[in-house]
Structures are given as C-alpha cells and as structure tokens.
C-alpha positions as CSV (number, residue, x, y, z in Angstrom):
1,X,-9.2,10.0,-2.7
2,X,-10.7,12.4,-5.2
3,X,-9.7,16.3,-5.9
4,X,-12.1,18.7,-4.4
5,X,-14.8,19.9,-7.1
6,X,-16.1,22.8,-7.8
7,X,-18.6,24.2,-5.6
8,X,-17.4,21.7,-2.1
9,X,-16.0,23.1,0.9
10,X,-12.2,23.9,1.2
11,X,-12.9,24.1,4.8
12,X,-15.7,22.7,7.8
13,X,-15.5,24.4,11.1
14,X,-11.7,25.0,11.6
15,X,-10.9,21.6,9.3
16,X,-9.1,22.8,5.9
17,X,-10.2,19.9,3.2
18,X,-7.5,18.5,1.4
19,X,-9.6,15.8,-0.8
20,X,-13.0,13.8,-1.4
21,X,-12.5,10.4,0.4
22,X,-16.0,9.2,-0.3
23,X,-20.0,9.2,-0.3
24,X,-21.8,7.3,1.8
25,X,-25.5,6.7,2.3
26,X,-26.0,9.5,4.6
27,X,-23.5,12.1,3.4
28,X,-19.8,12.8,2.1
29,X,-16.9,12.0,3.9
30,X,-13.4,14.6,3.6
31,X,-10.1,14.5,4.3
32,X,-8.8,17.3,6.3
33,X,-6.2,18.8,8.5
34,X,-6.6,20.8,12.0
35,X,-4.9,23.9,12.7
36,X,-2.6,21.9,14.8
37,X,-1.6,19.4,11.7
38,X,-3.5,16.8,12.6
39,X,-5.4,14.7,10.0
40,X,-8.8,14.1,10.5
41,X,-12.1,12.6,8.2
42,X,-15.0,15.1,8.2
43,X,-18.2,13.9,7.8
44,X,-20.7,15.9,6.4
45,X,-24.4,14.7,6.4
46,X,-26.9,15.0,2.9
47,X,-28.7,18.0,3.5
48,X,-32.4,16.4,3.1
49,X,-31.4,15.1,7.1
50,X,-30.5,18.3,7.9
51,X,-34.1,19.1,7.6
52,X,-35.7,16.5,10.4
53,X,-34.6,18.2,13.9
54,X,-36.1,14.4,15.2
55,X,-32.2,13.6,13.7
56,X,-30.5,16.4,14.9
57,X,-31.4,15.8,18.3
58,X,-30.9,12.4,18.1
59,X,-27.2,13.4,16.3
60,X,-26.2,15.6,19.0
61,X,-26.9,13.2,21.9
62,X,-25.5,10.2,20.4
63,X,-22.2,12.5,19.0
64,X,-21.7,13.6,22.5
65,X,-22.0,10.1,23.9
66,X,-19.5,9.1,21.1
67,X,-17.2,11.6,22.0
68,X,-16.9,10.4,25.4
69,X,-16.0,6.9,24.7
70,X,-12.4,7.0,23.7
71,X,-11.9,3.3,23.4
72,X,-8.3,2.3,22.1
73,X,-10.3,0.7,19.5
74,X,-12.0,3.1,17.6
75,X,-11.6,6.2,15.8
76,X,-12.3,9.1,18.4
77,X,-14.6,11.8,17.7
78,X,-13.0,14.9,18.0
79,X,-15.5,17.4,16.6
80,X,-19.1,17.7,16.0
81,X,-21.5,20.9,14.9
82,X,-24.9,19.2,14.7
83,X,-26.5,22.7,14.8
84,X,-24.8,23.8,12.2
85,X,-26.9,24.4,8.1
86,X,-25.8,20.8,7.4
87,X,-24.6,19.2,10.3
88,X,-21.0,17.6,10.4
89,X,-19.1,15.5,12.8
90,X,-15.1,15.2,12.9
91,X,-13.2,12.0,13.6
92,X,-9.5,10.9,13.8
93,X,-8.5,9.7,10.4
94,X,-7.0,6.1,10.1
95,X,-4.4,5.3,7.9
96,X,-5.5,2.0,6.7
97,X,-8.0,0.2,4.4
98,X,-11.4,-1.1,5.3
99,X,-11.3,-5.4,6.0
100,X,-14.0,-5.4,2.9
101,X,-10.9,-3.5,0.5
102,X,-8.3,-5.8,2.1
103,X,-10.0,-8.9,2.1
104,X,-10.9,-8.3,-1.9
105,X,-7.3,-7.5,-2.7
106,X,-5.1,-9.9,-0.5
107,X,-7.6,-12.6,0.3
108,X,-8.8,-13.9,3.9
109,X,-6.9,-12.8,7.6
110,X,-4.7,-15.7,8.8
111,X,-6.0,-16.9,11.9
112,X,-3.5,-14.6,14.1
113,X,-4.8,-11.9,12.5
114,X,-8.7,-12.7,12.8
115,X,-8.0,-12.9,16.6
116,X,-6.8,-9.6,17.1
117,X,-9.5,-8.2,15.0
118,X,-12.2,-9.8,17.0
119,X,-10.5,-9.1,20.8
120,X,-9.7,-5.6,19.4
121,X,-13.4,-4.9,18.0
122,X,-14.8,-7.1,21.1
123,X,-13.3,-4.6,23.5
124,X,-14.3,-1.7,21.5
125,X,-17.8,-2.8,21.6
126,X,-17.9,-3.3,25.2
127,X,-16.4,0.4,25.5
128,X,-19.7,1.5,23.3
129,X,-22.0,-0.4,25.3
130,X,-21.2,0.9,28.8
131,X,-22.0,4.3,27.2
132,X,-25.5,2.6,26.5
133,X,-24.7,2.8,22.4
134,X,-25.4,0.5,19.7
135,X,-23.4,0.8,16.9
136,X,-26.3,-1.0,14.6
137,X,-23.8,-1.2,11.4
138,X,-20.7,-3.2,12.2
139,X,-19.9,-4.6,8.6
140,X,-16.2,-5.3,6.9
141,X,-16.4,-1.7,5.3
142,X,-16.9,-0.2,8.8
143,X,-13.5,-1.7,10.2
144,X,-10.2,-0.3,9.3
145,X,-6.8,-1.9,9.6
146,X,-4.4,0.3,10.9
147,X,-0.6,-1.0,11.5
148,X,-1.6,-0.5,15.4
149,X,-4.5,-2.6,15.0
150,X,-7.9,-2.6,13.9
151,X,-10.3,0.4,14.3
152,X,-14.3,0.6,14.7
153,X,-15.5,3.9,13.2
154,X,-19.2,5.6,13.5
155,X,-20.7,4.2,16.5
156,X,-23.3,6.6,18.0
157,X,-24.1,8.1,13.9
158,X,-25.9,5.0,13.4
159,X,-28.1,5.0,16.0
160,X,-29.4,8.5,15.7
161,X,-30.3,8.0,12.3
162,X,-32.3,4.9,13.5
163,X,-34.7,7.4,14.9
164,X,-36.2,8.4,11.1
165,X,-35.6,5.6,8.8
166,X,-36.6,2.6,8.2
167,X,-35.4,-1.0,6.6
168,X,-37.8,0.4,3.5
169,X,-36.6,3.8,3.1
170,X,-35.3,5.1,-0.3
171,X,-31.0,4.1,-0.5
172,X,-30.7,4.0,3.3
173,X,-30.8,1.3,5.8
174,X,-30.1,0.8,9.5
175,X,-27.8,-1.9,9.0
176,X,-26.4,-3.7,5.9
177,X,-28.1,-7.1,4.7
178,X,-26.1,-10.0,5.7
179,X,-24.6,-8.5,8.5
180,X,-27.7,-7.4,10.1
181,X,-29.0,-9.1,13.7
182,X,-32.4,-11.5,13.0
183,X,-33.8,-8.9,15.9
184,X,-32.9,-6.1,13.8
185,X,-34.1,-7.6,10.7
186,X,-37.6,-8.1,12.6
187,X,-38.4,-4.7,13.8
188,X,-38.0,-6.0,17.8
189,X,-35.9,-4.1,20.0
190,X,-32.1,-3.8,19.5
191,X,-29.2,-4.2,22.2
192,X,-25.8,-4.9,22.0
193,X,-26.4,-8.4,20.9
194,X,-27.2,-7.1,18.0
195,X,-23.5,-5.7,17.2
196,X,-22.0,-8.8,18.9
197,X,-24.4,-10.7,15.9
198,X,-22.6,-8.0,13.3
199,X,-19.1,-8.9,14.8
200,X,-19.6,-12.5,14.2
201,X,-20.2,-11.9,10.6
202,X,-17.2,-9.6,10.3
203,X,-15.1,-12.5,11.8
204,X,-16.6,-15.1,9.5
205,X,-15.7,-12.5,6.2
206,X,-12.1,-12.2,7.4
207,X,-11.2,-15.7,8.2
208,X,-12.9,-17.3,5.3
209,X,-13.4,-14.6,2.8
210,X,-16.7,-14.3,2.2
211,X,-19.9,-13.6,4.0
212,X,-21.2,-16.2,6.1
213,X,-24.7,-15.8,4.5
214,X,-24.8,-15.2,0.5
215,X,-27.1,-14.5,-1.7
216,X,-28.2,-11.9,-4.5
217,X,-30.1,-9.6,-3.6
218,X,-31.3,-8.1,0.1
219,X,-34.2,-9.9,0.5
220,X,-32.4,-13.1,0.0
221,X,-29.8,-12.0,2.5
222,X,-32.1,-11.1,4.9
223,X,-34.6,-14.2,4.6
224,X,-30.8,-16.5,5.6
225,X,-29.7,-14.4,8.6
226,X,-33.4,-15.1,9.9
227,X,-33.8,-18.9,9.0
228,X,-30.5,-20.3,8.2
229,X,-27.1,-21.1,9.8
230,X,-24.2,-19.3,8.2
231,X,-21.6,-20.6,6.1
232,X,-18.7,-20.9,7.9
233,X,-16.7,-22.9,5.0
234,X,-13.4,-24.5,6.7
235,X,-13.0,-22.9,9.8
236,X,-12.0,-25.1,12.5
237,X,-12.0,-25.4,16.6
238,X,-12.4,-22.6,19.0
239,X,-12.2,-20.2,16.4
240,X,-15.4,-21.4,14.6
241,X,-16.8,-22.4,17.8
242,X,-16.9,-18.3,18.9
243,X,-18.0,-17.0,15.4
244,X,-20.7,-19.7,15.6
245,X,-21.8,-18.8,18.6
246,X,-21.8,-14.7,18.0
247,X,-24.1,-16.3,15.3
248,X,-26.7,-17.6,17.6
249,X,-30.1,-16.3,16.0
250,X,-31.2,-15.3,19.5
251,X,-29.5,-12.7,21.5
252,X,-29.4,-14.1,24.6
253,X,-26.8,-17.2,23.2
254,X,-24.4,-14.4,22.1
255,X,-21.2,-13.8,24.6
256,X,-20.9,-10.9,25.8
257,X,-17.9,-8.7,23.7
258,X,-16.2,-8.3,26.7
259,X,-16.0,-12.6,26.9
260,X,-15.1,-12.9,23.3
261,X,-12.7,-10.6,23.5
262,X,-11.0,-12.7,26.6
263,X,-11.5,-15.8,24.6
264,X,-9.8,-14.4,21.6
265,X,-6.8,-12.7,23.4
266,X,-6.5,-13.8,26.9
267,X,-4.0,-11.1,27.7
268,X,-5.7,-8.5,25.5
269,X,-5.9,-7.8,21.8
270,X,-2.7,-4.7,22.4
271,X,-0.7,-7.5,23.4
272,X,-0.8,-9.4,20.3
273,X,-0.8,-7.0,18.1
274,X,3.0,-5.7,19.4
275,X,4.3,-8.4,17.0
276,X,3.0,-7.4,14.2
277,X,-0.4,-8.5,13.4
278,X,-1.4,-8.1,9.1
279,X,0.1,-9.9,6.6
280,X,3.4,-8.5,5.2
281,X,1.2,-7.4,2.0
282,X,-1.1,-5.2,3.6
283,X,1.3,-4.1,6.0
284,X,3.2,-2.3,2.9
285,X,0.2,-1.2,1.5
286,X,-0.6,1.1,5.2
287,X,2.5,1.9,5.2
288,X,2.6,3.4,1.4
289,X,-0.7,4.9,2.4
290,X,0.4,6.8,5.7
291,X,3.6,8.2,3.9
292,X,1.4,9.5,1.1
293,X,-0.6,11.8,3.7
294,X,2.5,13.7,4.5
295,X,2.7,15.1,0.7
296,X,-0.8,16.4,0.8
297,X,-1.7,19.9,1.4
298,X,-5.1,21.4,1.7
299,X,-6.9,23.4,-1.0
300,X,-7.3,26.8,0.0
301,X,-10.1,28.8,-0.8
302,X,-11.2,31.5,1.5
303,X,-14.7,32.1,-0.1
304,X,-15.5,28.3,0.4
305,X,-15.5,28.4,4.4
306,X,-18.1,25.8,5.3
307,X,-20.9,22.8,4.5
308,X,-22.5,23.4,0.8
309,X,-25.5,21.9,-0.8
310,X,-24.7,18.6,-2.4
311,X,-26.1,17.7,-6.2
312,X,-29.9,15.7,-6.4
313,X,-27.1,12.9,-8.1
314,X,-25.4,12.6,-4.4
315,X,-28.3,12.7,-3.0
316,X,-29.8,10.0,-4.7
317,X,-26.5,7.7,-5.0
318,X,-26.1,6.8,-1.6
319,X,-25.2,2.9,-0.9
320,X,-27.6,0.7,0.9
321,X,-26.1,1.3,4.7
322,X,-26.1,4.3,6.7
323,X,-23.1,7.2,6.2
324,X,-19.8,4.7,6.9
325,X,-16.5,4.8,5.9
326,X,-14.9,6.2,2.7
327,X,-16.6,4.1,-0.4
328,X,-15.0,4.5,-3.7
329,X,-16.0,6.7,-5.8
C-alpha cells in the first residue's frame, strides 16, 4: 500500500482513506475505513468513464445487482455513488493476497487447496449467475486468499464496462488474454460459460503454476485459447479431468459451477476449508497482513472530501484488464 499524495482524496462518500492500494485499468483502488470501523476498498473509476452516461447506466444496474448477491464467496458491495462527478463503488476489503501474488512468491496450491478454491469460486459463480451477471474477468489477480477461504471480487463492474469498450481499445480490455473464453475472444455472445472457461484457467495456474496457455504477447495468447488445448503440465485424475473439461472450447461441454463445485467439495467448499486450507507460508503472510490493518489510521484532511481528477499519467497507465484488484504500484 502506498501513502496518499498530494492532491487524492482523504475521504469518498462517508469512507476516510487511509492509503493508495493500487491502479487498475479502469480506475484507482483505496483503502478506507467506515464510520463504524470497518475496513473497506474504494474504488474509484478514471474520470474519462465518467464522461459516457452509456457506462454509468450500465454501472448502476449492474452495482445494484452486485449488491444484492451476497454470496459467501465474494467480497460484498456495500456502497456505490455511480451518479456521483467520478463515480465510485465500495466493497468489503479482504485481508489476503491475490492467487497471481501468492502463486509467484510460494509456488503452486497443493491439491487440497486448489479444491477449495475451485468449490469456493464455483459456488460464487453460480450465486452471480442466478442474478443474470457475468463476471467476464475471472483471472488469478481477481481472487484473493483470505484465511476463511477464497474471495471473487468485481463481478457486475466488468460487465458494465463491456457496454463501451472493446478487445481494441487503448489499455483496457474486457477480459485478460489467456484467461479469456474462445466466445469472448470472438466477439459472439457471452454467458456464464464464459466465467466457468476463466475458472478453469485459474485452477490450472494454481495447481501447476503457470498459465495453461503461454505465450508472449496477447495475440499469441489469444490465437491458443482459440485453437489449442491448454497445458496442463502434471496434473493427474479427476482433478485434471474437471479443469480440462471447464476448458472445453465450446460452452456447452463446460459443467455448470454449481456441478464443479459438487465435484470438487461434495459437502461444500466451507466444509473443507474449517481445517485449514493454504499452506502454513501463506497462512503467516494473511495473518501478518490482517494484524498490520489494525495500526493504520486514516489521513485526515477536511478540505479533501471527495473523488478528484487523476493525472493524464494514471490515465494512461492502466494494465491490460478492466479496473481489478490492487496492482502494485
């Protein structure tokens, strides 16, 4: 996390910032604390979205769907102004690092811990679909491991910003390369096959460590997930057998993620993960994080009360992917 600068916000809505957790392709993400004490992440979107009421309507519908949700699974939105000068949404912060962070630092999931990852995200998905979302961007970066399992953040964001961007646009995509659908990657219409596709991927990163299709550069990504079977490296039995078959190139071989979640945790991904479910390494690394929160305090500043024009250099240094999780900065 990074000090507030001069010229951010100390505070959004009734959220007092207490640091910078990262940029993302659509905006800035803060840390912040309600009234009540309770830590949040405040996402603020780049104001040059801000501009295109096509997205703001599409924000507000899809936020309020969102907000409804309340799978266990995912990190509930708890506050939203999409009418405000620069819109901003509000979601329960999660102490814990995204799977891409702890996969790079401590190496692949054992195979315990893939399955509660996958019946965990699996049910979270099928809470989503029933509320006729499509999260469009599940990717390693947008999961976070939390000591009570794993988390699915910014369904609902994604898809409204489908509505005015395209594959081509300028440092923002609907969807990450390698982790995108073959349906998505072709311009047809996109349905919850399409995450189940995403999840697949994720699975296949954990458990092995590395993307399932490589390559270096997007078009080279996207050409494999189109034509080519992933790499699945030594994975073996059912395990392989379900990330192979969220794989499928066609949507209508993908389970459901209500069935993969079934397959993965007969008894549900909350009963395995009462055991303790992440490697003793990354389970001191939450912990160290989650005791750090308590020693923050938020910046006061009561002339800085709200959203504020970011610099052309944050506009213009936004990741391929639409506005995720906390990227490093």
């Amino acid at each position: 996390m990074q000090p507030l600068e001069a010229g951010e916000p100390r505070a959004i809505g009734g959220y007092r910032l207490i640091g910078r957790l990262g940029v993302g392709g659509m905006g800035r993400v803060y840390l912040g604390r309600s009234a009540g004490g309770r830590t949040v992440a405040v996402k603020v979107v780049h104001p040059h979205f801000a501009l295109d009421e096509q997205f703001r309507a599409r924000f507000r519908r899809e936020v309020e769907a969102a907000r409804r949700v309340g799978a266990r699974w995912t990190a509930p939105v708890l506050d939203a102004d999409p009418d405000a000068p620069v819109p901003w949404v509000a979601t329960g912060y999660v102490a814990g690092p995204p799977l891409s962070q702890a996969v790079t630092e401590h190496g692949p999931l054992p195979e315990h811990a893939v399955r509660v990852l996958g019946a965990g995200l699996g049910e979270a998905l099928d809470a989503v679909h029933a509320y006729g979302l499509v999260h469009r961007d599940v990717k390693p970066s947008n999961v976070l491991l939390a000591l009570d399992g794993p988390r699915l953040i910014d369904f609902g964001i994604a898809r409204a910003l489908g509505a005015t961007v395209s594959l081509t646009s300028t440092g923002v995509s609907v969807g990450s390369p390698g982790y995108m659908a073959p349906e998505q990657i072709r311009g047809l219409d996109v349905s919850g096959a399409a995450d189940v596709f995403s999840l697949g991927a994720v699975l296949a990163y954990a458990a092995c460590g590395s993307a399932p299709f490589l390559g270096d550069s997007s078009a080279v990504l996207l050409y494999k997930v189109v034509h080519e079977e992933p790499e699945l490296g030594d994975l073996e039995g059912e395990l392989r057998e379900l990330i192979a078959a969220c794989l499928a190139k066609w949507p209508e071989d993908r389970p459901a993620p209500a069935e993969l979640a079934r397959r993965l945790a007969p008894d549900g991904a909350a009963a395995l993960v009462g055991a303790g479910w992440l490697p003793d390494p990354m389970v001191r690394q939450v912990s160290r994080t989650a005791v750090a929160l308590l020693d923050l305090e938020p910046q006061d500043d009561p002339a800085r009360s709200g959203p504020v024009p970011f610099s052309n250099a944050s506009l213009e240094g936004g990741p391929l992917g639409v506005f995720g999780p906390p990227l490093p900065e």
